[in-house]
Wavefront OBJ file of the C-alpha trace (Angstrom):
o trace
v -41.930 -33.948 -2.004
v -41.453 -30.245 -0.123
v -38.539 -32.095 2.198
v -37.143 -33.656 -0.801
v -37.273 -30.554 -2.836
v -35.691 -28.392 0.311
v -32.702 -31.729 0.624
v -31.798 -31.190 -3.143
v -32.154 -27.245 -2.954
v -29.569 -27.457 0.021
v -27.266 -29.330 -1.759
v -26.945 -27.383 -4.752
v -26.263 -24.843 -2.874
v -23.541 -26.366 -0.804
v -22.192 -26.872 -4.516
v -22.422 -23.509 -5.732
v -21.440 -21.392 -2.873
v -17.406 -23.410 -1.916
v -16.118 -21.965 -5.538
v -18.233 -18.512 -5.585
v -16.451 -17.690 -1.962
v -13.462 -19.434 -3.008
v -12.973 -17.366 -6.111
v -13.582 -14.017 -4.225
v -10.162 -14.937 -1.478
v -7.085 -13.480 -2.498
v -5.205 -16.472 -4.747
v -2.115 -17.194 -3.752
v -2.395 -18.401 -0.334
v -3.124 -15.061 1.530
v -0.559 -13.026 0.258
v 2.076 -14.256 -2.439
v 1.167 -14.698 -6.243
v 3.181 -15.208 -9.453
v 6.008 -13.448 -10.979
v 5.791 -12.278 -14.474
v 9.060 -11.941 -16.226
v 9.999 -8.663 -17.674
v 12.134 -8.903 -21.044
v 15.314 -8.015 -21.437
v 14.645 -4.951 -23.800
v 12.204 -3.459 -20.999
v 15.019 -4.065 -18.553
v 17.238 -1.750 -20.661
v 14.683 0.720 -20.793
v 14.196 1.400 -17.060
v 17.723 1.474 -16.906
v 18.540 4.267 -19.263
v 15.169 6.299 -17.714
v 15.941 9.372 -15.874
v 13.134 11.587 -15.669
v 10.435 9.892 -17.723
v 8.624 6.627 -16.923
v 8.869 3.504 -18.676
v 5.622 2.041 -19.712
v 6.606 -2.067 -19.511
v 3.895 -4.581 -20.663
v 4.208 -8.102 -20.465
v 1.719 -10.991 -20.298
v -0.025 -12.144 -17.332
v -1.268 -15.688 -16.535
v -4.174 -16.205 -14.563
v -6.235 -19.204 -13.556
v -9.903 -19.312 -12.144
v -11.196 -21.889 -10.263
v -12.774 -24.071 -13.201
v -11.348 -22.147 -16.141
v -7.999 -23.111 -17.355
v -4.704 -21.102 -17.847
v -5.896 -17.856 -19.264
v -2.944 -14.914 -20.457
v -3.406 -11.367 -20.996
v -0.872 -8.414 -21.761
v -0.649 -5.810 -19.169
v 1.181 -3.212 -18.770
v 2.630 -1.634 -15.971
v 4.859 2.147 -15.201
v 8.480 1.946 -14.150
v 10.387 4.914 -13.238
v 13.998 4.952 -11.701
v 15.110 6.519 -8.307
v 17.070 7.835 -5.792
v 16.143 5.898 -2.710
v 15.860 8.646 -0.418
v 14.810 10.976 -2.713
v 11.959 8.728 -3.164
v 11.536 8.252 0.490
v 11.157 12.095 1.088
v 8.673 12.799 -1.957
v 6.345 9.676 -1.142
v 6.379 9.500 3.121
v 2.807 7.531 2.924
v 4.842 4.501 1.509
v 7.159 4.614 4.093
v 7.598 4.151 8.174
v 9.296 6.458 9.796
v 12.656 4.641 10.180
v 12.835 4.361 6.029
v 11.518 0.798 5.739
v 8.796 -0.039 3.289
v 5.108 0.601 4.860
v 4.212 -2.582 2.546
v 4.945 -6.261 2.691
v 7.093 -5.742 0.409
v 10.171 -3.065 -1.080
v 8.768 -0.314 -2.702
v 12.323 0.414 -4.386
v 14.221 -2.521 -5.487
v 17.028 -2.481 -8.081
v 16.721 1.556 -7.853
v 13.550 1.360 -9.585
v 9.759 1.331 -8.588
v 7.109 0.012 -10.167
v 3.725 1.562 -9.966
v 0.055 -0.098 -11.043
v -1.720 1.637 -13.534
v -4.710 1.637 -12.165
v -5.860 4.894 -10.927
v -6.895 4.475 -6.759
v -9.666 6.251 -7.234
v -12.288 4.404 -9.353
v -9.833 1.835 -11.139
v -9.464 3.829 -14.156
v -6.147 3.452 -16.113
v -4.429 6.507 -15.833
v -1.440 7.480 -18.891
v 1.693 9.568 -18.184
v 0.888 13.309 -19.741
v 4.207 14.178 -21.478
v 3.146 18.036 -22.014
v 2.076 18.187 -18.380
v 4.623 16.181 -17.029
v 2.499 14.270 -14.836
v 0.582 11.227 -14.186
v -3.630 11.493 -15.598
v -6.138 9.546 -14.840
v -8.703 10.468 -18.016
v -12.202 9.356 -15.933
v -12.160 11.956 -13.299
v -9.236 14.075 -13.845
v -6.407 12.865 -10.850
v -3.207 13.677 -10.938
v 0.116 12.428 -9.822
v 3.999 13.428 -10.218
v 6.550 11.445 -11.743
v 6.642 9.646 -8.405
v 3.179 9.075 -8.027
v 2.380 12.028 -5.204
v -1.113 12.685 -5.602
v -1.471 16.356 -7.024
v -5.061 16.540 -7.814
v -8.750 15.083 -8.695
v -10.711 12.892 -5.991
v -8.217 10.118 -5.580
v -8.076 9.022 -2.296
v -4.421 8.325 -2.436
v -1.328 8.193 -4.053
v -0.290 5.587 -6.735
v -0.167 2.008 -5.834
v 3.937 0.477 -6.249
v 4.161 -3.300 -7.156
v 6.575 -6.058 -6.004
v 9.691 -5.967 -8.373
v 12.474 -8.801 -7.667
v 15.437 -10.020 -9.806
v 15.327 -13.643 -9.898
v 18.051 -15.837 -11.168
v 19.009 -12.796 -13.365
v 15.540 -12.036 -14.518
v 13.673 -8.739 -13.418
v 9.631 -10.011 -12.310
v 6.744 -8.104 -11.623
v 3.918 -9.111 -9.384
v 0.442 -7.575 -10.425
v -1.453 -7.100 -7.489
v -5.049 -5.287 -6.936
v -5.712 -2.662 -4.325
v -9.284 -1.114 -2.855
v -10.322 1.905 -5.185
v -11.480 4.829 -3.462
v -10.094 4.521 -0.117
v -6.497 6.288 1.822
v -5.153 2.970 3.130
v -3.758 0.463 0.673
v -5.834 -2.743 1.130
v -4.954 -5.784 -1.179
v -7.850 -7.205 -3.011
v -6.001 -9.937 -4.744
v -2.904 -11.124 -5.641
v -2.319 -12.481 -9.368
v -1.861 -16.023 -9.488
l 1 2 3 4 5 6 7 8 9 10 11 12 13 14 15 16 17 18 19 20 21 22 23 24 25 26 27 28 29 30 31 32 33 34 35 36 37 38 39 40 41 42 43 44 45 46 47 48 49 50 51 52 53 54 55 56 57 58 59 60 61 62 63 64 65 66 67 68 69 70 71 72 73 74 75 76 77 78 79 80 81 82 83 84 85 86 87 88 89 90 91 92 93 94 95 96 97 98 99 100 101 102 103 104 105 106 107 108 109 110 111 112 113 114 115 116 117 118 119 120 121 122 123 124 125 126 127 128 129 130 131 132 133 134 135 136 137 138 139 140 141 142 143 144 145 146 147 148 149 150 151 152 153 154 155 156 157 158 159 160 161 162 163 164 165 166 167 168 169 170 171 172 173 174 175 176 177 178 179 180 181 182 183 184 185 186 187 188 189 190 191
C-alpha cells in the first residue's frame, strides 16, 4: 500500500509540476509576444505631443496555460522625440555607438513608449502635470519627461516598450521587467 501510495503521489506530481514551471517561462517562445494595436485616435495624439506624454490604453489579450483567451485594458505612456536628444538624456538605454542597448528600438516612428510600471516595486507611477515629472505614488520616485530617474529608491530608469508600425497600424508589445534591480531583465513577454 506505502509503494502504491508513493507510485500515485509521484505521478501527480509529474502532473502538477510540467504547467506550474511551464507557466512561470517567458510566453512567447523566449523572447517575442503579441502586438496590441493602438487606435487611430491615440496615434494622432502622440503625434501632435510635444512636451507632454500621451497616456495610450488599449486592451491586452492574454492566455494561461488552461485558462482561455482572457483581455484586459492597459495603458501605457508615449512621449515624442528627438532621436539624439533622446540618446544624450537616457545613455543607460543606449551602446555607445547609438544603437539600442535592448533587443529591440527604443525610438521608433520618433516616439518611445515607456511601461508604467514603476522599476522599483511595480507600482504604477502617473505623469505629475504641476511638477512636470514622472511619480511613482508608493515610494515617491521620480523621473523626467524622458524617463531619467530623478529621485526615490528606484533602481533605474523607466522601462521603454517595443513600438512597430505594421501594415499601417502602430502596435505595442507589453512586456515585464525585474523590479528593484539596475539591469533590465525581462520577466515575461505578453502573449
Amino acid at each position: 500500500m506505502a509503494k502504491a501510495t508513493t507510485v500515485m503521489g509521484g505521478i501527480i506530481g509529474v502532473g502538477l509540476v510540467i504547467p506550474i514551471v511551464g507557466s512561470l517561462l517567458p510566453k512567447g517562445g523566449g523572447g517575442t509576444g503579441n502586438w496590441a494595436p493602438l487606435t487611430d485616435d491615440e496615434v494622432k495624439q502622440l503625434q501632435a505631443a510635444t512636451a507632454k506624454p500621451v497616456k495610450l490604453t488599449f486592451s491586452l489579450k492574454s492566455k494561461d496555460s488552461y485558462l482561455p483567451m482572457q483581455t484586459s485594458d492597459e495603458y501605457v505612456w508615449g512621449i515624442k522625440v528627438d532621436q539624439a536628444k533622446f540618446e544624450a538624456a537616457r545613455p543607460d538605454l543606449f551602446t555607445k555607438d547609438g544603437k539600442s542597448d535592448l533587443p529591440y528600438d527604443v525610438v521608433n516612428m520618433n516616439f518611445v513608449i515607456f511601461s508604467p510600471i514603476c522599476p522599483h516595486l511595480g507600482c504604477r507611477f502617473a505623469w505629475d502635470e504641476s511638477g512636470n515629472k514622472f511619480a511613482c505614488p508608493c515610494h515617491g520616485s521620480q523621473f523626467n519627461f524622458d524617463g531619467e530617474h530623478l529621485a526615490g529608491p528606484a533602481p533605474r530608469g523607466l522601462d521603454p516598450l517595443p513600438l512597430r508600425e505594421q501594415s499601417g497600424t502602430a502596435e505595442i508589445m507589453w512586456i515585464r521587467y525585474k523590479s528593484s534591480v539596475e539591469d533590465r531583465i525581462v520577466i515575461s513577454y505578453q502573449s
